[in-house]
Steps between C-alpha positions, in 0.01 A plus 500: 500500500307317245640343202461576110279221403461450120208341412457242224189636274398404160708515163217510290287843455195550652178437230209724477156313652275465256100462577339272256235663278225424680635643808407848339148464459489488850289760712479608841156311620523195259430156608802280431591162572890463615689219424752391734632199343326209311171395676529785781265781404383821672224751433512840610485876342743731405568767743762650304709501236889692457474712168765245319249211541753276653333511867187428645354499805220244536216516782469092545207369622388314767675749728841388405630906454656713278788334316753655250575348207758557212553379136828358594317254811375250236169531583205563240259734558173416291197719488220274653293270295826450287 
C-alpha cells in the first residue's frame, strides 16, 4: 500500500504571465529574430500564436524545427530588422 506523501509546493501565489507589448503585434507569418540570451540570436517565423499573446511558436531556420516559446522563458522575440 502506498503512502500519503505531502508534497512541499510554493507559499507564494501563482502570477499571471505577462507578454511584453511588442509581443502583440505579432502575426502568424512574420519574420522575427529570437533572442535566447545576450549574443545568441535566432531567426525564424511565427507559426502561431495562443490568443493571450503569451506563446509563440517559432519556425527557426536553418532546419533547427519548430520551437515553443513563452513570455515567462526570458527570451525576446523581435520582429526582424529590429
Amino acid at each position: 500500500m502506498a503512502r500519503s506523501a505531502k508534497h512541499q509546493t510554493a507559499e507564494a501565489p501563482l502570477r499571471r504571465a505577462t507578454p511584453a507589448p511588442h509581443w502583440k503585434k505579432l502575426r502568424q507569418g512574420d519574420r522575427v529574430r529570437v533572442q535566447l540570451a545576450p549574443g545568441f540570436d535566432a531567426a525564424g517565423v511565427v507559426d502561431a500564436i495562443t490568443a493571450d499573446h503569451s506563446a509563440v511558436w517559432v519556425h527557426l531556420d536553418g532546419g533547427r524545427g519548430r520551437t515553443l516559446l513563452h513570455c515567462s522563458d526570458g527570451v525576446e522575440i523581435l520582429p526582424y530588422g529590429d
